[in-house]
C-alpha positions in Angstrom: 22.6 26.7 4.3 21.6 23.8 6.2 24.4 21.4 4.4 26.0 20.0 1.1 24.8 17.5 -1.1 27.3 14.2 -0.6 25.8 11.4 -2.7 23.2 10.9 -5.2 21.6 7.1 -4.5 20.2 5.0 -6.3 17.7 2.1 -5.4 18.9 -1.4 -7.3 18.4 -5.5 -7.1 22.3 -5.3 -7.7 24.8 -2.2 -6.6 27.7 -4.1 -8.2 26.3 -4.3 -11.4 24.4 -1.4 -12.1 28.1 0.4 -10.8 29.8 -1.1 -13.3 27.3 0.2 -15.5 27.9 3.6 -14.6 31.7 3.5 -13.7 31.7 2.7 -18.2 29.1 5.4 -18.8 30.8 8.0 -16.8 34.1 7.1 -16.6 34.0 7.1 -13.1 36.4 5.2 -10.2 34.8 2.9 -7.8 35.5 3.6 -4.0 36.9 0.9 -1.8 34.5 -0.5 1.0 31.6 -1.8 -0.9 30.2 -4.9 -0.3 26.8 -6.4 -1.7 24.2 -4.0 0.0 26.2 -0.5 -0.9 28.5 0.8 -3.8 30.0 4.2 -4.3 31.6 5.5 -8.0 33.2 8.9 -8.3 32.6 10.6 -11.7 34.4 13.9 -11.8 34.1 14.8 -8.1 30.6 13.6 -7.8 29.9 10.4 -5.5 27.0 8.4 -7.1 25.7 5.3 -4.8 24.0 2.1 -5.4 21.9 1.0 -2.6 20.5 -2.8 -2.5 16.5 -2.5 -2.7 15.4 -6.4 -2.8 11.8 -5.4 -3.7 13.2 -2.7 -6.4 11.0 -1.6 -9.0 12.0 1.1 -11.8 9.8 3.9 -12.6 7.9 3.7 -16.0 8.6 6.6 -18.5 7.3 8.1 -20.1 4.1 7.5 -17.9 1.1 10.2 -17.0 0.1 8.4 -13.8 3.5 7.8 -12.2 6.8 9.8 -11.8 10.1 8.7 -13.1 11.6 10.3 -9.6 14.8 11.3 -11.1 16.9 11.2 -13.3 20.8 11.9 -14.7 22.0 14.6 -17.5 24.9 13.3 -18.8 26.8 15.5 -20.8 28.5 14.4 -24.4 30.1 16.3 -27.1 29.0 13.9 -30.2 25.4 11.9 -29.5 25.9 9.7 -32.4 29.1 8.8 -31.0 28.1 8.4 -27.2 25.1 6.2 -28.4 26.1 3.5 -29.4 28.6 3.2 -26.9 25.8 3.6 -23.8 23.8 1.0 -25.5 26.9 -1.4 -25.8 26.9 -1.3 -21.8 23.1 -1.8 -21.8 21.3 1.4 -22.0 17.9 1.6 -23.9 16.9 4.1 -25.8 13.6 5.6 -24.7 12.8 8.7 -26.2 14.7 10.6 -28.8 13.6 14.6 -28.0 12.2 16.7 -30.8 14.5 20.0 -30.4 17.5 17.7 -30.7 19.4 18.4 -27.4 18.7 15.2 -25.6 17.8 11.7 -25.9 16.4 9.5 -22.7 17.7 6.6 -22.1 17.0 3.9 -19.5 19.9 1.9 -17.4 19.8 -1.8 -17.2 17.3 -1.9 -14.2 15.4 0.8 -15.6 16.3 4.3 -14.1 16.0 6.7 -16.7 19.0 9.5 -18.1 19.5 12.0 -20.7 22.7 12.2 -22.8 22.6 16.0 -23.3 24.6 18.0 -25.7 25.2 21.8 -26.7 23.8 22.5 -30.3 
């Protein structure tokens, strides 16, 4: 082993905002010591960061020619119940899967993640 994994990042015009976003969707805590370039949110022991990118653009999906680079499972119990409430904060639905385990979503600047549940 060469080292652990610390932080998941993610390129933004905003790391406040899209934060907040995710501090909702995850019900995670912000960390102190951000300011308007970097912002760190803990979501049940996981750090996720938000990294100022001034020239940002978000990946297309579902697109044959590009690469949506990664993207976030999130775990839910009831997806009729998390729904609604991730597109209240400003999610997007994107794709609803056919086997009925996941539906992609897109945050507000475009990055894409799954609500996922057990069947």
């Amino acid at each position: 082993m060469v080292g652990q994994l610390r932080s998941v990042v993610l390129d933004c015009p905003n790391p406040s905002e899209l934060a907040s976003f995710y501090e909702k969707l995850l019900g995670a805590e912000r960390l102190p010591g951000d300011d308007e370039t970097w912002v760190v949110i803990v979501a049940n022991g996981t750090r996720l960061a938000f990294q100022l990118a001034p020239e940002y653009q978000p990946p297309t999906f579902p697109d044959p020619h590009g690469s949506q680079q990664f993207h976030l499972d999130v775990l839910v119990e009831d997806v009729e119940e998390a729904e609604p409430k991730a597109l209240a904060l400003g999610a997007k639905l994107v794709q609803k899967d056919n086997d009925d385990t996941f539906r992609v979503y897109s945050d507000p600047v475009g990055h894409t993640f799954c609500l996922v549940w057990l069947s």
